[in-house]
C-alpha positions as CSV (number, residue, x, y, z in Angstrom):
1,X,-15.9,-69.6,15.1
2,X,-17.3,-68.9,11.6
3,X,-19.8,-71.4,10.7
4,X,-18.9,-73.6,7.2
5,X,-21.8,-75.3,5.2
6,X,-21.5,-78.3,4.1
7,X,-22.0,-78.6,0.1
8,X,-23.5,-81.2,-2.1
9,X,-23.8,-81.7,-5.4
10,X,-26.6,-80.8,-6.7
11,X,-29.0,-84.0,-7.3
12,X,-32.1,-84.3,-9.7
13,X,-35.5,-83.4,-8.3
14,X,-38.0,-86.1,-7.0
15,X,-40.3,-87.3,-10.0
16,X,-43.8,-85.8,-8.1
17,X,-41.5,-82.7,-8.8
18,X,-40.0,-82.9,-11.9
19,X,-43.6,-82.7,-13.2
20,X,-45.4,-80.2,-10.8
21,X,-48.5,-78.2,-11.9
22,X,-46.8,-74.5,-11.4
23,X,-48.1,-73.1,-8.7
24,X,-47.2,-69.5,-6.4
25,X,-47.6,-69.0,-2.8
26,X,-49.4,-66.3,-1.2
27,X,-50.4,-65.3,2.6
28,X,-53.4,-64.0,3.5
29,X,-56.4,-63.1,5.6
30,X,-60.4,-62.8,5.1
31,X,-62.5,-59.3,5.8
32,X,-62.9,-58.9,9.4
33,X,-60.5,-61.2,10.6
34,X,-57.7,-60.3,13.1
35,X,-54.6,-58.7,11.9
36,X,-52.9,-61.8,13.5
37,X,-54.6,-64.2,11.2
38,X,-52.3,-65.9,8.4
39,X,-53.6,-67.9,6.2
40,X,-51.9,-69.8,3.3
41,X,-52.8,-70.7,0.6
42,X,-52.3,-72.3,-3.2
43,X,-52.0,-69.7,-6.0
44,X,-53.3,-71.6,-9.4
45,X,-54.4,-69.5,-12.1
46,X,-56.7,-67.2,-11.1
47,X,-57.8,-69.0,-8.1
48,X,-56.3,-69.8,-4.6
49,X,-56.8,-72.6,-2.3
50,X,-56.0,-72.5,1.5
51,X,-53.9,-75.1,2.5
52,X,-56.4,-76.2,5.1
53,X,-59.0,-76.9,3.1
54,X,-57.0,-79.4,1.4
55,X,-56.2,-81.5,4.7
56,X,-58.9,-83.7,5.4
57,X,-58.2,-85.2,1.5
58,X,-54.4,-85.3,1.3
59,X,-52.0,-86.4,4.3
60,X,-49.3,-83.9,2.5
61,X,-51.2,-80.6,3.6
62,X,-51.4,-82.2,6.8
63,X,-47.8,-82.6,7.1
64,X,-47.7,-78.6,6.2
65,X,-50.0,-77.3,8.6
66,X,-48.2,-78.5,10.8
67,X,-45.7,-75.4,10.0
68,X,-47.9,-73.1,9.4
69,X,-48.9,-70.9,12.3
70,X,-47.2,-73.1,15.1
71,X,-45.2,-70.2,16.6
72,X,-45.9,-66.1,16.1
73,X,-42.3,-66.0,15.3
74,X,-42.8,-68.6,12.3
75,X,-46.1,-67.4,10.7
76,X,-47.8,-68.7,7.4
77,X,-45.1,-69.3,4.7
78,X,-42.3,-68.5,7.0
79,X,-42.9,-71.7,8.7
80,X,-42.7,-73.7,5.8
81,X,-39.0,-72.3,5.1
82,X,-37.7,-73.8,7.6
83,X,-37.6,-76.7,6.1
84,X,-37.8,-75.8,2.5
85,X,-37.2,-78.6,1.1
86,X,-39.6,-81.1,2.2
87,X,-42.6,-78.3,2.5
88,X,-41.9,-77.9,-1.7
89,X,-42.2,-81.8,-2.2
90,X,-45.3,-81.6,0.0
91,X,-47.0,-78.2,-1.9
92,X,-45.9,-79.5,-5.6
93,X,-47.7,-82.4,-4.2
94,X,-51.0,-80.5,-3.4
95,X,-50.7,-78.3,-6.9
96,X,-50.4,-81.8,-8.9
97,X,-53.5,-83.0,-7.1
98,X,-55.5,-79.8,-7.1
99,X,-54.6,-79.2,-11.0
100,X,-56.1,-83.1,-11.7
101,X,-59.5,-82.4,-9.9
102,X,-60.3,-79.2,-10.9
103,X,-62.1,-76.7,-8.9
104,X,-65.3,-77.1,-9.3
105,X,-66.6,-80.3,-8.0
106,X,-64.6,-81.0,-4.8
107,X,-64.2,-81.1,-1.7
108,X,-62.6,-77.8,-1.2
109,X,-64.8,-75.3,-3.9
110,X,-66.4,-73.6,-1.2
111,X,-63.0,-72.6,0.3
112,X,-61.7,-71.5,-3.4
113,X,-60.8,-67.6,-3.5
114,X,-59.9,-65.0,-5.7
115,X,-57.1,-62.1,-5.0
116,X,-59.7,-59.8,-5.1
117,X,-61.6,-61.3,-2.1
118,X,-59.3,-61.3,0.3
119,X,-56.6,-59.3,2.0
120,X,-53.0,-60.2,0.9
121,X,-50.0,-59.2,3.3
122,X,-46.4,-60.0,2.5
123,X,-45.2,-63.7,2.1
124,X,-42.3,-63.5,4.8
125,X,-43.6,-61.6,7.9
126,X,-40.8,-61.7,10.4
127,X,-37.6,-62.7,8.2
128,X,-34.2,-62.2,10.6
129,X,-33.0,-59.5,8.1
130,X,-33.4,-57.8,4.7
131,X,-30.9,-57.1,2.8
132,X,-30.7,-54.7,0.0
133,X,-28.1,-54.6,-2.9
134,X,-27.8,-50.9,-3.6
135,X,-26.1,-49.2,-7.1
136,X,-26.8,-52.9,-9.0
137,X,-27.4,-51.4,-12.2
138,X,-25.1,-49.3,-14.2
139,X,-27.7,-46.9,-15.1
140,X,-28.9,-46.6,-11.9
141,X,-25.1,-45.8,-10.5
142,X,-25.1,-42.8,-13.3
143,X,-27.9,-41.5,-11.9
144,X,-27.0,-42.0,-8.1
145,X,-23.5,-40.6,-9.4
146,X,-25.5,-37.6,-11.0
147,X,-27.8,-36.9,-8.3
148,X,-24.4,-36.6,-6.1
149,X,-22.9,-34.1,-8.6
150,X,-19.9,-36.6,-8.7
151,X,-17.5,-37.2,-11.7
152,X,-19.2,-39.5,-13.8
153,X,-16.1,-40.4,-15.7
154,X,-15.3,-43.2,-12.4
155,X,-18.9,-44.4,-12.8
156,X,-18.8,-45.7,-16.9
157,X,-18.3,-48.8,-15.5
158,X,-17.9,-50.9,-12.5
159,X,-15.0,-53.5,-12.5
160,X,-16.3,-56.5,-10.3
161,X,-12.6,-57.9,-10.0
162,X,-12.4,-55.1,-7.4
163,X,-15.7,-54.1,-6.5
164,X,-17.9,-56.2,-4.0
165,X,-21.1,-55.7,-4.2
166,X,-22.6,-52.2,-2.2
167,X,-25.5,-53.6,0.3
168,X,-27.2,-52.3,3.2
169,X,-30.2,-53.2,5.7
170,X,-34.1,-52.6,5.6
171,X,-35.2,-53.7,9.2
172,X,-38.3,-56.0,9.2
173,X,-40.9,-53.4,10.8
174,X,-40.8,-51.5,7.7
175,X,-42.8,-54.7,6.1
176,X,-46.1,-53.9,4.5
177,X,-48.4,-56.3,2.2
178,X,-49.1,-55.9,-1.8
179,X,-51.8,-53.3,-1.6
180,X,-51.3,-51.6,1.4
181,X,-50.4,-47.7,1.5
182,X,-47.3,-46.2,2.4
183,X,-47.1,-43.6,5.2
184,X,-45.4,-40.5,3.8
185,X,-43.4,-39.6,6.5
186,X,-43.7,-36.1,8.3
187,X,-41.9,-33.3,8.1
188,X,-39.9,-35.3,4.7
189,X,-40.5,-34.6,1.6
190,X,-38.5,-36.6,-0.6
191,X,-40.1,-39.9,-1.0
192,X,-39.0,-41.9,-3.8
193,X,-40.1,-45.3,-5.1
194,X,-37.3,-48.9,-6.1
195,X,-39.1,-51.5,-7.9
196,X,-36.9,-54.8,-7.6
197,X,-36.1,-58.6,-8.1
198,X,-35.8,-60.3,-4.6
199,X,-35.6,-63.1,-3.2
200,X,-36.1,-65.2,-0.2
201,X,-33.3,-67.9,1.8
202,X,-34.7,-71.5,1.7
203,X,-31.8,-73.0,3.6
204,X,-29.2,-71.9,6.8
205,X,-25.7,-70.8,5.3
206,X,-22.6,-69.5,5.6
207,X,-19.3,-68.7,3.5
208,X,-21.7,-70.4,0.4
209,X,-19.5,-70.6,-2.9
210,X,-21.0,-69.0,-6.0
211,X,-21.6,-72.4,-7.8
212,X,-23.8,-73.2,-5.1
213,X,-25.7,-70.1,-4.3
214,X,-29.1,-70.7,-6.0
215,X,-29.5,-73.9,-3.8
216,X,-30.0,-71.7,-1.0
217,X,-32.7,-69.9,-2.9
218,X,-36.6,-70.8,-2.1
219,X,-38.0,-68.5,-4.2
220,X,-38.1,-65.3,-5.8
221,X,-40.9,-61.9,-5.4
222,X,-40.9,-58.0,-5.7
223,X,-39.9,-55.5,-3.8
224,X,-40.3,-51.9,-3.3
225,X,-37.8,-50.1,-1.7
226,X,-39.5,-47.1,-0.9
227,X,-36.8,-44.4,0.0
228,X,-36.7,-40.5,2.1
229,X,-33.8,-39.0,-0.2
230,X,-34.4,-35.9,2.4
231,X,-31.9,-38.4,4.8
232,X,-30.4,-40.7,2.7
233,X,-27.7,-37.7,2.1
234,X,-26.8,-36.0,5.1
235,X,-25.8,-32.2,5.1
236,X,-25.7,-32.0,8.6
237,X,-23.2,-34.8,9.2
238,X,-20.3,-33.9,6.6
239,X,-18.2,-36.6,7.6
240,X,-20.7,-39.3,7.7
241,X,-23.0,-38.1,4.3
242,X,-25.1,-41.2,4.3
243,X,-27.7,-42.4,6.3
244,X,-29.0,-45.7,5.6
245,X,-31.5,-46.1,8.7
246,X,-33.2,-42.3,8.4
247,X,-33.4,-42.7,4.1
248,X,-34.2,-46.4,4.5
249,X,-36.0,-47.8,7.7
250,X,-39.2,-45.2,8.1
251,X,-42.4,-46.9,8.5
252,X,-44.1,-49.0,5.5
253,X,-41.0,-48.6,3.6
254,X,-40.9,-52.2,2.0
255,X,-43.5,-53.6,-0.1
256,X,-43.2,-57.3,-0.4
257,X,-45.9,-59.6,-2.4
258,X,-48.3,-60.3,-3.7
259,X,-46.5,-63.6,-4.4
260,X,-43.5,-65.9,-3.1
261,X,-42.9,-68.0,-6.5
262,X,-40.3,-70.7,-6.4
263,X,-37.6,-70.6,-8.1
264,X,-38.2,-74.0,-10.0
265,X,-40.9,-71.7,-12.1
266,X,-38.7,-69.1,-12.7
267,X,-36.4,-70.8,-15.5
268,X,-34.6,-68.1,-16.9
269,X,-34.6,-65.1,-14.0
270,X,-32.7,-63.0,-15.9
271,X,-35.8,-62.4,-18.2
272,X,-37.5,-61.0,-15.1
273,X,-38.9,-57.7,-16.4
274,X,-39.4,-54.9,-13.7
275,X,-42.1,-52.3,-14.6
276,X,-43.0,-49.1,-12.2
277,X,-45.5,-46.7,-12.7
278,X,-46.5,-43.1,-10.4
279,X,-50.1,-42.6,-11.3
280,X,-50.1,-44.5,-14.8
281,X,-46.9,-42.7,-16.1
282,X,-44.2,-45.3,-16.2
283,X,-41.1,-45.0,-14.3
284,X,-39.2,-48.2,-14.3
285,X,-38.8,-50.2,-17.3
286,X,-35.6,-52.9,-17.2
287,X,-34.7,-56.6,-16.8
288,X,-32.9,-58.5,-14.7
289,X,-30.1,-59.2,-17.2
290,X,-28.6,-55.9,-16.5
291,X,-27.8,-56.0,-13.0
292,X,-24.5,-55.8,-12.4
293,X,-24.1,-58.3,-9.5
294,X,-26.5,-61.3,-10.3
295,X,-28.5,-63.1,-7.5
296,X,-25.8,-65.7,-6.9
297,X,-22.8,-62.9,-6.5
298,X,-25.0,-61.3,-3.7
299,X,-25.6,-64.3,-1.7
300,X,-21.9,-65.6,-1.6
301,X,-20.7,-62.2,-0.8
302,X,-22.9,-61.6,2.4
303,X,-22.8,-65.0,3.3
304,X,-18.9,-63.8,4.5
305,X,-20.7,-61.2,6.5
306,X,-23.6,-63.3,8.1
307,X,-25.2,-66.3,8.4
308,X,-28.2,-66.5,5.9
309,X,-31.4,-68.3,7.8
310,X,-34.6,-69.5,5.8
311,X,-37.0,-66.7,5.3
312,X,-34.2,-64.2,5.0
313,X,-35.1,-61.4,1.9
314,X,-32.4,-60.4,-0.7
315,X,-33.4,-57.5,-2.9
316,X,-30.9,-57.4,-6.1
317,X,-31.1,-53.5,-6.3
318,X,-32.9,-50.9,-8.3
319,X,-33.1,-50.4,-12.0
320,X,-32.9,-46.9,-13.3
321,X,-35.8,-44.7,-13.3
322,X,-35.7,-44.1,-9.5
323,X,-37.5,-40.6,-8.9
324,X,-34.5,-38.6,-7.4
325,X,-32.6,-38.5,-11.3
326,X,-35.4,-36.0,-12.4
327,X,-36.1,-34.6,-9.4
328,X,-39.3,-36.3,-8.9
329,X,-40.8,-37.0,-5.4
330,X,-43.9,-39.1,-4.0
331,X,-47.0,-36.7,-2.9
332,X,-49.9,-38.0,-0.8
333,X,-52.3,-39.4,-3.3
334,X,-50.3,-40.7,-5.7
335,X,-50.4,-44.5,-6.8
336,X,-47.6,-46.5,-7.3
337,X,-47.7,-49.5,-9.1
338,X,-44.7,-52.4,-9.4
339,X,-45.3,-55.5,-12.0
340,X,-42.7,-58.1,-12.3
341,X,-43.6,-61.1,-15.0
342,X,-44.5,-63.7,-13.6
343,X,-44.2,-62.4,-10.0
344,X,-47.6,-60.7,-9.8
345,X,-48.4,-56.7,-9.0
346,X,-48.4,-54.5,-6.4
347,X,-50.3,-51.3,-5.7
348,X,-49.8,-48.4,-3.5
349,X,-51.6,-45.5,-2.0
350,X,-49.0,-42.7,-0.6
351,X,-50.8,-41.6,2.2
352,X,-50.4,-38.5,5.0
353,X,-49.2,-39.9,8.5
């Protein structure tokens, strides 16, 4: 039997929240430790705070570690989405007391980094599934239309009273952090770059109503959905023509990070603005306000479909400028670099297999 969620209206944040010191999270480890190792920390400015260097002076990043690396299917800031809610009371919390004292003269300095010293991976390690909006922006359906050779006359416009939204899956092995390279993929040559708005499930739903669909929303970061157009249209299967795992699900194929951001500091998200450059030549240059399905249209439609668990990554689609409209592919050297406003940066090395 399908699963119903009980709604609520909305209610007004806690007051510790309503004034929080802004504040990002971000997963990481130190040089030399073990790939395994997760560490969490505060993102404040220009400096970053482990979680655990704040427990021996607050009992609220007690209350979080105790979330944080408990199970290897849980790790880092997947743990704290399991229960969302309380872990943001706890963390705006931490940011309000770590904003007040400063980071110079207390009891955690000596565990104060910077995002240059350390080794970021993505903020959700192991989510049950990724979904991916595909063909969310007009421009980019005229040049998926184009690339096709279809009649671009049926793609002027797309008429959401009879149009659902187009998505498909990106399987969690494909994860890499921020900075790390991409693997381009042997014998393939079309490797293609996505730049986009995601986001990440703070709560367990199903069948959610669009009214309510933010309130299932933790947070928002960028994603790359790196692509092989070589499979993504299939010659050799007529009948089927798309292949969603081959041109989708090859190794290091989704970027996620630097940043997890909540979506209490994202106040307008439709202001989000997406920029993608290959080698300093920009690519990708659009905001959010132009998808065609917002965030909230994509959640209620694939909450019919499955049941949404914390940690859970939507991706709202790519804007135009995706390298297969001019023919453009990835080569082995070449740097890609995604910037979202407010969501932080990413940087890639294409590299051989």
């Amino acid at each position: 039997m399908a699963e119903h969620t009980q709604h609520t209206q909305h209610t007004q944040h806690t007051q510790h929240t309503q004034h929080t010191h802004p504040f990002r999270l971000i997963s990481y480890r130190l040089p030399g430790e073990d790939a395994r190792v997760v560490h969490v920390g505060l993102a404040l400015a220009e400096y970053i705070v482990p979680i655990d260097a704040l427990a021996d002076y607050h009992p609220a990043a007690k209350e979080l570690l105790a979330s944080i690396g408990t199970s290897e299917l849980l790790p880092g800031i997947q743990g704290l989405l399991t229960n969302w809610e309380q872990s943001f009371a706890a963390l705006s919390i931490l940011a309000n007391v770590v904003a007040q004292e400063g980071f110079e003269r207390t009891p955690w300095r000596r565990e104060v980094r910077s995002i240059d010293d350390i080794h970021v991976t993505a903020p959700v390690i192991r989510p049950s599934k990724m979904l991916f909006a595909g063909a969310n922006y007009e421009k980019h359906v005229r040049e998926v239309a184009n690339w096709k050779e279809a009649d671009l006359k049926h793609y002027k416009t797309i008429d959401k009273s009879t149009t659902r939204p187009y998505v498909f899956v990106k399987l969690p092995y494909c994860i890499i952090g921020p900075n790390d390279p991409v693997i381009h993929p042997t014998p393939y040559q079309r490797l293609d770059w996505e730049g986009e708005v995601a986001l990440v499930i703070g709560k367990r739903g199903k069948h959610i109503p669009v009214e309510h669909a933010m309130e299932y929303v933790a947070g928002f970061l960028i994603v790359n959905d790196y692509s092989l157009r070589d499979l993504n249209i299939r010659v050799d299967w007529p009948s089927f023509h798309m292949d969603w795992f081959g041109g989708k699900n090859f190794d290091t194929a989704a970027c996620l990070g630097p940043y997890l951001v909540p979506k209490q500091f994202i106040p307008d998200y439709q202001n989000l603005h997406t920029t993608l450059t290959v080698n300093g030549v920009v690519k990708q240059n659009c905001f959010a306000r132009d998808m065609v399905f917002k965030p909230d249209e994509i959640i209620a439609f694939v909450s019919t479909v499955t049941t949404l668990e914390p940690g859970d990554v939507i991706s709202t689609g790519s804007p135009p400028g995706a390298g297969f409209a001019t023919n453009e592919h990835l080569k082995v050297g070449d740097v890609v670099e995604t910037e979202i406003e407010g969501l932080g940066r990413q940087r890639n090395m294409i590299i051989a297999e």
